[in-house]
C-alpha positions as CSV (number, residue, x, y, z in Angstrom):
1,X,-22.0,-13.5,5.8
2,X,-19.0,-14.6,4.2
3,X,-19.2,-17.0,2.1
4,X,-16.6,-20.5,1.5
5,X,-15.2,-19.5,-1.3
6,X,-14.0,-16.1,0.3
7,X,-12.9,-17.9,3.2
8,X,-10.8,-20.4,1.0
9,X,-9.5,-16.8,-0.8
10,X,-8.6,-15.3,2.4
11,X,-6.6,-17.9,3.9
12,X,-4.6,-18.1,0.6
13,X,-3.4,-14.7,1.0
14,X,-2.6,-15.5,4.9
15,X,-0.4,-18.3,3.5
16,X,1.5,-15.9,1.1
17,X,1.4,-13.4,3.4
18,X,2.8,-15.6,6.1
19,X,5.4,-17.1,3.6
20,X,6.8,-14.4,2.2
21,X,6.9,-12.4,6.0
22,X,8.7,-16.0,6.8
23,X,11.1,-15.6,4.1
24,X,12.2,-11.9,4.6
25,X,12.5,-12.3,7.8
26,X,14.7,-15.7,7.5
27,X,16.7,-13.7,4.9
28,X,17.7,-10.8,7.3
29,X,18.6,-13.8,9.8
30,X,16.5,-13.3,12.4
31,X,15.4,-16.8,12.0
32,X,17.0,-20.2,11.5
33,X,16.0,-23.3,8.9
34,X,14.3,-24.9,11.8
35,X,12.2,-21.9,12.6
36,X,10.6,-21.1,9.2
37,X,8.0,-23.1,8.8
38,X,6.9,-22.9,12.5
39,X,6.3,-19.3,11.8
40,X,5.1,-19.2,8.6
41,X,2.1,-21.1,10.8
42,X,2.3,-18.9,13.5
43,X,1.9,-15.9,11.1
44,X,-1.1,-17.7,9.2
45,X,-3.0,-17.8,12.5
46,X,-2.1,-14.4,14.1
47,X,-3.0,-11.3,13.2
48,X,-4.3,-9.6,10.6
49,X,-3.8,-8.9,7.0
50,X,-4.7,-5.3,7.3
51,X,-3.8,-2.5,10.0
52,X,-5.3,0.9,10.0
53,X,-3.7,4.3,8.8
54,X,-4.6,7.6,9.4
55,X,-3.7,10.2,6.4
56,X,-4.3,13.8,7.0
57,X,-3.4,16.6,4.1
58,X,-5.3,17.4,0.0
59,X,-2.4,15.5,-2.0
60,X,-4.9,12.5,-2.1
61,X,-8.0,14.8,-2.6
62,X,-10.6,13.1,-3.9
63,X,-10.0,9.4,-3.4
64,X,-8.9,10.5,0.6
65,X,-10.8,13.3,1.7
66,X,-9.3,16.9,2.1
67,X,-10.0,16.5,6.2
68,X,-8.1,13.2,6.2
69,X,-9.1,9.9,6.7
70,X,-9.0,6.7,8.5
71,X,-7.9,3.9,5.8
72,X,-7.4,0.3,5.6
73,X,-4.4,-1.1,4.1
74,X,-2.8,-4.3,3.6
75,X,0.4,-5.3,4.9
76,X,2.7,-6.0,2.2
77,X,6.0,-7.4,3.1
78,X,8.4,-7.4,0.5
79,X,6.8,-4.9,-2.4
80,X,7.5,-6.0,-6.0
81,X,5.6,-5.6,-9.3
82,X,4.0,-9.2,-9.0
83,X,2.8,-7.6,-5.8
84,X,2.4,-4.1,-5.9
85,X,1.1,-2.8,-9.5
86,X,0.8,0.4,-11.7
87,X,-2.3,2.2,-10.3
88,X,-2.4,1.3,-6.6
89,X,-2.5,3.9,-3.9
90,X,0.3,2.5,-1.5
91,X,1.8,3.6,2.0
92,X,5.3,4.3,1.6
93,X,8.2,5.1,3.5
94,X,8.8,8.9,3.5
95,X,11.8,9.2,1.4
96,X,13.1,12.1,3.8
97,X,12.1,11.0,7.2
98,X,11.7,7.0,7.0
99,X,9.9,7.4,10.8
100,X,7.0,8.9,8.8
101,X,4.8,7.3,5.7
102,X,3.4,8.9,2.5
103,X,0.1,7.7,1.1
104,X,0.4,8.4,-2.8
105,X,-0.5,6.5,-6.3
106,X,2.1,4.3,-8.0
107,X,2.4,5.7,-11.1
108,X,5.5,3.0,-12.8
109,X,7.6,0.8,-11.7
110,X,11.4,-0.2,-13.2
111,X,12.1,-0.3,-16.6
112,X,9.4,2.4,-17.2
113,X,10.3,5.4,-19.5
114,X,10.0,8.7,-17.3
115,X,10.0,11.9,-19.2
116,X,10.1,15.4,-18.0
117,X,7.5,18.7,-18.8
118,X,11.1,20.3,-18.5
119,X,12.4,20.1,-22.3
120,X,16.0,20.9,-20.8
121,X,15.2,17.7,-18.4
122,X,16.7,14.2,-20.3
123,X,14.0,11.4,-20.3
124,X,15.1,8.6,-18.1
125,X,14.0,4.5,-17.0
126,X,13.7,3.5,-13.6
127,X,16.4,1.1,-12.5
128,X,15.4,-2.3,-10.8
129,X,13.2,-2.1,-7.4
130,X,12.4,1.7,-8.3
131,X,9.0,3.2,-8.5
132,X,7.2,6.6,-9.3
133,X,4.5,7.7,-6.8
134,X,2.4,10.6,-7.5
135,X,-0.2,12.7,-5.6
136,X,-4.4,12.3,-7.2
137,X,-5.5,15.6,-6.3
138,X,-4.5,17.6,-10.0
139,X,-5.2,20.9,-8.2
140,X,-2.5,21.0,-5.5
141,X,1.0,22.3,-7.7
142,X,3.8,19.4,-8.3
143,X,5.8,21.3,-5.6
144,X,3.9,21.1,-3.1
145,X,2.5,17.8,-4.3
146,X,5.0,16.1,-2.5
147,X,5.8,13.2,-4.4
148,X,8.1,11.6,-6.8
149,X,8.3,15.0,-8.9
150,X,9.7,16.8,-5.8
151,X,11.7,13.9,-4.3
152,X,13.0,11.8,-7.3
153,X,12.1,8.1,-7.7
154,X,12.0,6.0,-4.3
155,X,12.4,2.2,-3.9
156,X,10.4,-0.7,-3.7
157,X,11.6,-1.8,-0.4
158,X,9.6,1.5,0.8
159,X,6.4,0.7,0.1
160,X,4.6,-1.0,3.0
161,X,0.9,-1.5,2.1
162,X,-1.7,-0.9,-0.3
163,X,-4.8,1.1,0.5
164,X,-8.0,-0.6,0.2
165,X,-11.0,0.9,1.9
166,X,-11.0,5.1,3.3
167,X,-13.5,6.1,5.9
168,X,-13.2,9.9,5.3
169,X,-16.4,10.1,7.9
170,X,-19.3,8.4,9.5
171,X,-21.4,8.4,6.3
172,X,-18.9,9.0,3.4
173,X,-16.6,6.2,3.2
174,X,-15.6,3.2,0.7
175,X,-13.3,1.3,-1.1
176,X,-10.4,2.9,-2.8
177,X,-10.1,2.4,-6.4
178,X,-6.7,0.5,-7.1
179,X,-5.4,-1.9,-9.9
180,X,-8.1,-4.3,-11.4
181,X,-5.7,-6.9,-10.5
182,X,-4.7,-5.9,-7.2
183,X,-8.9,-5.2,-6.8
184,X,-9.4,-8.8,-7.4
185,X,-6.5,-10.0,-5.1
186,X,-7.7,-8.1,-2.3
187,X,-11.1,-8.4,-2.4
188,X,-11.6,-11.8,0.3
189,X,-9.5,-9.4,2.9
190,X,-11.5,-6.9,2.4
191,X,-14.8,-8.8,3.0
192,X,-13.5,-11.0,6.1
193,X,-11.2,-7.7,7.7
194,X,-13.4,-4.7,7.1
195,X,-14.7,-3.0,10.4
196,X,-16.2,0.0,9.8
197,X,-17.2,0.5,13.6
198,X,-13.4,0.1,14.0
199,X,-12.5,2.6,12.0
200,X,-15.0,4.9,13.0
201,X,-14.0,4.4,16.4
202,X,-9.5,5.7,15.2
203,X,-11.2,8.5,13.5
204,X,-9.6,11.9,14.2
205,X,-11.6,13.8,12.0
């Protein structure tokens, strides 16, 4: 049973969910002065904070099983580092096909020093709004890793959600180990939003 406190913890991240959903969306103009706090309301008492992803491939070996798994992720609407931090395993726009997403670790954010195992390769700082995602599994090779050692640094903007619980089957499943921080912060969704019937049910393994 959830207890008050959670509930009170939960519906605090509706509000900043639903405020800062409000706020992009009034930016991009789709909505008017009038309109914004009607559907920051709207937002708080619709829907859900999470949605349900299904990853498939070893780059995430251990923490997402080499069969794939069925994971749990909170929506985030407009990724920055006071949302997003160093350590969470996000979904992310695929830097080469944005109709597909990448599930991969953020390993720094802007104004982070990057350097290279290449000695010919010039150390470099990501700019403002970039980030650095990398694969967990240390046995797959960078190349095939698929991350930001093959593609290059990719943008805030890209990252859509942070992983928070993986069902890799019926009897092996848990939540993913993140940020302390962003543990903390998500810890009311994740007791009020957690099905795991539900995500037994979208397995495809």
């Amino acid at each position: 049973m959830v207890s008050p406190s959670t509930w009170l913890r939960y519906i605090a991240s509706k509000l900043e969910y639903s405020a800062s959903l409000s706020y992009k969306t009034y930016n991009q103009g789709k909505i008017t002065d009038r309109e914004v706090f009607d559907t920051v309301w709207k937002n708080v008492f619709q829907g859900k904070l999470t949605f349900l992803h299904w990853n498939k491939g070893d780059e995430m070996a251990p923490t997402i099983g080499t069969q794939g798994g069925t994971l749990l992720v909170r929506k985030i609407p407009a990724a920055d580092p006071m949302r997003v931090y160093v350590g969470d395993v996000v979904v992310l726009k695929d830097p080469t096909d944005s109709e597909k997403y990448l599930v991969r670790r953020l390993a720094a954010i802007e104004g982070y020093e990057m350097a290279s195992t290449d000695a010919k390769d010039e150390p470099f700082v990501l700019e403002k709004d970039q980030c650095w995602v990398l694969a967990d599994n240390e046995n797959v090779k960078p190349k095939e890793a698929y991350d930001s050692r093959t593609f290059g640094p990719v943008t805030m903007a890209d990252i859509v959600g942070r992983v928070i619980y993986c069902l890799r089957s019926a009897v092996d499943h848990g939540p993913v180990k993140n940020s302390n921080f962003s543990t903390r912060k998500d810890s009311p969704v994740l007791e009020v939003e957690l099905d795991v019937d539900e995500m037994a049910r979208n397995h495809k393994a």
